[in-house]
N, C-alpha and C positions, 0 to 999 in steps of 0.2 A: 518174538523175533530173535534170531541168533546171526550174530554179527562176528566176521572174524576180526583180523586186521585191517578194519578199514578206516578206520577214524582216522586218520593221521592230519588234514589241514582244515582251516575253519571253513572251506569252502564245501568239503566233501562231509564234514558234519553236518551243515545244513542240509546237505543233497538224504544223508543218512534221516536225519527228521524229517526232511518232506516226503522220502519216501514211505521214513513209517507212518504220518499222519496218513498219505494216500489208500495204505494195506489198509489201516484199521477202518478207511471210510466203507472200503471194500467187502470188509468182515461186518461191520454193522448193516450195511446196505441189502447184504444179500441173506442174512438171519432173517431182517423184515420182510422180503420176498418170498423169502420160503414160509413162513411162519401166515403168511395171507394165503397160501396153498396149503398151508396145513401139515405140512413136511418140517422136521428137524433140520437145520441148516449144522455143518459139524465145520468148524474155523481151521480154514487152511494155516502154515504156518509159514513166516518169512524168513530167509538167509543171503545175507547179502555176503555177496566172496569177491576175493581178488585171484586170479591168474587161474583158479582152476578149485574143484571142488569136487568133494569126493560124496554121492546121495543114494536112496535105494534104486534108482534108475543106473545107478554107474557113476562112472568118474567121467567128470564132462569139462574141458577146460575155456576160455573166456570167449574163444572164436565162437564155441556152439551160442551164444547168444544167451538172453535170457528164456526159464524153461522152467514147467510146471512137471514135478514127478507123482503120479498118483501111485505111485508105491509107497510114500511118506507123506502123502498130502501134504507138501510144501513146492513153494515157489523160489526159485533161485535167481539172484539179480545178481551180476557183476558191474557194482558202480560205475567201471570206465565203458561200457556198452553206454552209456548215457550220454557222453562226451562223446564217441564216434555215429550218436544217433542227428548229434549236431554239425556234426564238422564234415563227414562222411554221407550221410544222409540228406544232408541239407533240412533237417527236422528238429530247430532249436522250440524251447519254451517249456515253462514247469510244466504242461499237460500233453505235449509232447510225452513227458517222460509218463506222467499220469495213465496215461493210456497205455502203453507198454506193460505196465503192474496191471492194470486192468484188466485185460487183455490174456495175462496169464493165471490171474485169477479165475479167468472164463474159464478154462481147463478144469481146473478146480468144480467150478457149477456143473460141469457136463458130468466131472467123473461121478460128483454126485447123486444126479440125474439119471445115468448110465449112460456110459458112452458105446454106443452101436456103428460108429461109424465104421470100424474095420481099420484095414493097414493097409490097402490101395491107397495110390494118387489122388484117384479121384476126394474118397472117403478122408483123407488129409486133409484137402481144399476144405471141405464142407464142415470139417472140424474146425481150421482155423478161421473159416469164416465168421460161422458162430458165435468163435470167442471174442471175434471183432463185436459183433451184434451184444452178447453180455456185457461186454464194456461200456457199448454205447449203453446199454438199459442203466447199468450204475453210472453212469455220467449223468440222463435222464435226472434220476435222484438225485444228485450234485445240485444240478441246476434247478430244481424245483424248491430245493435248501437254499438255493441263493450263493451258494459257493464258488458257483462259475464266475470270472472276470470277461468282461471284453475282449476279444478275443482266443479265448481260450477255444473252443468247438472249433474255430478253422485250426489251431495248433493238432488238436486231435485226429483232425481229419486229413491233413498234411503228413502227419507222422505216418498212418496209416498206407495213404498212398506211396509214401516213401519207401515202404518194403513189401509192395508186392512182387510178388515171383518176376514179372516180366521189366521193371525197369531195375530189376536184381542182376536180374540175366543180363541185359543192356551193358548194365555198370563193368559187370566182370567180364563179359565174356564177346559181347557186340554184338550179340542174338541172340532168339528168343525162341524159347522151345517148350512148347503149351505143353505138351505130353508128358514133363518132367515137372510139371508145379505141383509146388506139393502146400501152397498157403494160398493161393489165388492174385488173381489180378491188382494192381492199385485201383482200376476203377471198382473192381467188386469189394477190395476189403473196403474202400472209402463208403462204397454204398451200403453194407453191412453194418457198420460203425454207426452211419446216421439213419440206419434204422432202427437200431436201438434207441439211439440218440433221440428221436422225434415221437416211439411209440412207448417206451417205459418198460413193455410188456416181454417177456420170454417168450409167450407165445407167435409173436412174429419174427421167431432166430430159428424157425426150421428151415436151415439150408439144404 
């Protein structure tokens, strides 16, 4: 993990260890998946940044969200993105945030994998669908580990539907314009997620 300036209050140290305990469940979870297919798993790497961050994708600052660059096989989180997944989103709870790292981790598995989707709209949606669907598979594992709490799976699934394209669109703008999604619906990423979530298997994340 490479951390900039972010440590600074006991609360966002915590946030800082639970997000690395979450990466590394991540990085063990999907070596064991790959390695039952028989394929090398190669460990993504994690950077958490404040206000803005300079990777081999570009310089990308805290608006762009959090984001997977498969030109450095790393994941970039901006801690307060966590805090506005809450407050903004209406998407509180440790696996709320869980799923977000997960989720970008997906990216990660695809570039892996190869990613064929292209650079249309369309071929976007069915990208980030997926990486809802990989999330959900390494949740799968969580919960088979015994890791998951009580409601943790509705927190995830909640998060989820929080940021689809269409109550995105809502939010900002007071309508909704399908032809412009470029991540998919709340109801589709929510159904993606728990399809992961229920089947385990990668092979049911072909969007």
């Amino acid at each position: 993990m490479t951390a900039g300036e972010v440590v600074s209050t006991p609360e966002e140290e915590r946030l800082v260890d639970f997000v690395s305990f979450v990466f590394d469940t991540t990085q063990s979870t999907w070596t064991r998946v790959f390695a039952q297919r028989g394929v090398q798993h190669l460990d993504a790497r994690l950077v958490l940044f404040r206000d803005a961050v300079q990777s081999a994708c570009g310089f990308a600052q805290a608006a762009t969200g959090p984001f997977y660059c498969p030109g450095d096989h790393k994941v970039y989180i901006d801690l307060g993105f966590y805090e506005e997944l809450r407050s903004r989103f209406g998407a509180p709870g440790d696996f709320a945030q869980a799923y977000v790292l997960a989720h970008e981790v997906g990216h990660h598995v695809q570039t892996l994998l190869g990613d064929r989707f292209g650079t249309s709209n369309e071929g976007s949606v069915r990208r980030e669908l997926q990486a809802d669907c990989f999330a959900g598979v390494w949740a799968n594992h969580m919960s088979r580990a015994g890791v998951l709490e009580g409601g943790d799976v509705e927190e995830g699934l909640g998060a989820a539907a929080a940021v689809g394209d269409d109550r995105l669109q809502r939010m900002s703008t007071g309508t909704v314009s399908p032809e412009s999604f470029t991540h998919g619906t709340s109801a589709q990423r929510e159904a993606w997620l728990r399809r992961g979530l229920e089947s385990g298997r990668i092979e049911n994340c072909q969007t």
